[in-house]
N, C-alpha and C positions, 0 to 999 in steps of 0.2 A: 419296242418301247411300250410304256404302259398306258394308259387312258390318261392318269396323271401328267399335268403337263409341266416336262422336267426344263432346268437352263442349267448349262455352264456357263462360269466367266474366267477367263483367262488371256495373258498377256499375249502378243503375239510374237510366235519364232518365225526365228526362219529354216525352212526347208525343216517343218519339226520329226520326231521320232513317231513310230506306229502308233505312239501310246497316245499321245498328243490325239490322234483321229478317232481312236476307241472311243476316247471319253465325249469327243464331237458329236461321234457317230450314234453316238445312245441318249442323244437330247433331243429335245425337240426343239431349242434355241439355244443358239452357241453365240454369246456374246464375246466379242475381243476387246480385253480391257488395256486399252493404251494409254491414260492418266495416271499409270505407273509410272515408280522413276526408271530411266532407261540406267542399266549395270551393263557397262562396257567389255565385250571379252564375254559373255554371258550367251544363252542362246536366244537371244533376242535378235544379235547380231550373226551367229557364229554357228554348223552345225556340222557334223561331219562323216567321211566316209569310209567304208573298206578296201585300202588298196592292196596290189600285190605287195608292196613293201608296209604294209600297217594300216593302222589308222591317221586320219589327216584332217584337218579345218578348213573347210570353206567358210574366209571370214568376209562380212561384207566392211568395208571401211565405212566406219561412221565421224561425224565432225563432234570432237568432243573439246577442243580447247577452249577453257573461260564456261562452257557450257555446263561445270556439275551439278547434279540435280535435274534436268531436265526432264519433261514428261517423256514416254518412250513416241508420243505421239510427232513430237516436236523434232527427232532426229533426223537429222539430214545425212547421205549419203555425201562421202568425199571426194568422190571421183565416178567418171561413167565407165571406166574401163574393166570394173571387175566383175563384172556380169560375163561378159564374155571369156575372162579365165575363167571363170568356174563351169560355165559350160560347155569348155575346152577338158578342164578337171576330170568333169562327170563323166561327158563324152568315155574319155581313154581308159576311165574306171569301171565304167558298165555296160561298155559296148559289147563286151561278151558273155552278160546276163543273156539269161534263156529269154525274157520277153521286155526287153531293151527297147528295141525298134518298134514294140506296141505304143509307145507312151513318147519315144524319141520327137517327132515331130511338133507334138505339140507343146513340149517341155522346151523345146531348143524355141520355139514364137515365142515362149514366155521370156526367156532368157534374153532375147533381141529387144522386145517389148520393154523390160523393166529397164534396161540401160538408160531410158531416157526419164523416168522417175528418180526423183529427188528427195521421198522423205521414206526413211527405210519399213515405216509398218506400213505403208500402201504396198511397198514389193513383197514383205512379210503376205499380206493379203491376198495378193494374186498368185503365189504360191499353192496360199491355204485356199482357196476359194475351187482351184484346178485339179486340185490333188483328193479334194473331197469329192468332186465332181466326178475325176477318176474311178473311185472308190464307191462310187455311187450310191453316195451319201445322201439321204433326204431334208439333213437339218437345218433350218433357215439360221444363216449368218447376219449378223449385225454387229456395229460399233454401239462400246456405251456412248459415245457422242451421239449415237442418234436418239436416243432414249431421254437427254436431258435431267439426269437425275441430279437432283438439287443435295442429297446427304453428302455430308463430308468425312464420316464416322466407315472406318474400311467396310465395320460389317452390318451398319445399315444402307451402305450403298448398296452392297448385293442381295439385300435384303429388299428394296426399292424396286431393281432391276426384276427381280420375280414378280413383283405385287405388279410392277407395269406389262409384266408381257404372262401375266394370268397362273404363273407357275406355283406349283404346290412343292414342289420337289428340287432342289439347289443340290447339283452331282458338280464334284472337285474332287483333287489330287490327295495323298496321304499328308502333303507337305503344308499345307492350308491349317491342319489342326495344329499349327503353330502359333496363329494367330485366330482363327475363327473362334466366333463364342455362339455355341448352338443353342445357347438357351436364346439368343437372340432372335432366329430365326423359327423357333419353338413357338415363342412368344405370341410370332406371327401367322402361326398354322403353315408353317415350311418344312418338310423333314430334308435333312440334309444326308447324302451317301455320297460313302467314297468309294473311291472304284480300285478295284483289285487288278493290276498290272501284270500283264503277261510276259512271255519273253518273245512272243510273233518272231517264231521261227528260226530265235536267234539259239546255239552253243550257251549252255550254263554260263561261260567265262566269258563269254563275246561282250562289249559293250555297246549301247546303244548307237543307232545310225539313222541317217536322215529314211525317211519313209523314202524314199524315191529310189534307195539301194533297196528294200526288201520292197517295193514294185516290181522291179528290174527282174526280180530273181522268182515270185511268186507267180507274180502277172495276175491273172484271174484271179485265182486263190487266197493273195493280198486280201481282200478282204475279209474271207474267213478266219482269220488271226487274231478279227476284232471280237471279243469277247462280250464287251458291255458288262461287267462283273461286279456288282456294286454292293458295299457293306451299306444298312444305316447305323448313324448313330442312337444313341436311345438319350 
């Protein structure tokens, strides 16, 4: 990373894609923004595997009836029982990855652990917090809830979030320049990059998979996949 001190913010998944950790991994503050609306069936909730018969969902059930609109912070989990399919799932899926059993132990505590958690971006959390940890990732995690940012305006809040934790540099996804307005952050002596996305490992045609499959299969070397690759805008 550079002297400049960079932040991402983004929503939290569950069990997210390599890409997801890359763009973590080359901040020096990764903020989790969960004051989003929660999109049901989305990977906020939902991410999935490579099996021998295909591709599959690990979906967490979430309580959405009467609840549209809700922040993604506010989502409640349906039941305790599906922690333990999926880690039954994963188990039969990647048990015969070459470095499975590196990570197995303490993936399957996590899996036991979250059953008893009730609102799904805390389990989102302790996924992401274990997996970077894994990964051995340096970047301090935080909630915008702990920041207390008073804007209501999308891209003065991110805009907020930099100015409070010192950052010069605001790094996101391709898909953010759908709504961000860089003159915004210009404005504020922010340069904003986006990050150039790999395929970490993957088959041209392959489609994305929860980081915990390309663990499984990398082991050590998983993190060398992380590129940190970032355009600026001008």
């Amino acid at each position: 990373m550079s002297s400049e001190v960079s932040v991402a913010v983004l929503q939290s998944h569950y069990l997210p894609w390599l890409g997801y950790f890359d763009l973590l991994g080359a901040c020096d503050y990764f903020v989790i923004y969960d004051h989003a609306d929660f999109t049901k069936n989305s990977f906020q909730n939902r991410n999935r595997l490579r099996g021998a018969n295909g591709y599959f969902w690990l979906t967490v059930p979430a309580k959405t009836s009467s609840r549209f609109g809700q922040d993604l912070q506010c989502v409640q989990i349906a039941n305790d029982r599906w922690s333990r399919r999926h880690w039954s799932a994963i188990r039969q899926t990647l048990v015969g990855a070459s470095h499975f059993q590196a990570f197995e132990s303490e993936w399957e505590e996590a899996f036991m652990r979250v059953s008893q958690v009730s609102f799904l971006s805390s389990v989102s959390e302790v996924f992401l917090r274990l997996i970077s940890k894994q990964l051995s990732l340096k970047t301090t995690i935080l909630r915008d809830s702990d920041l207390a940012i008073q804007s209501t305006d999308r891209n003065l809040k991110l805009v907020e979030i930099c100015e409070k934790l010192g950052a010069h540099t605001y790094r996101t996804g391709q898909s953010a320049l759908n709504y961000l307005d860089s003159k915004v952050f210009s404005d504020r002596g922010i340069q904003v990059q986006t990050i150039t996305y790999s395929n970490y490992g993957c088959l041209a045609n392959d489609l994305p998979v929860s980081a915990i499959q390309t663990m499984a299969e990398f082991g050590p070397r998983t993190t060398s996949l992380l590129k940190g690759s970032f355009e600026s805008l001008i």
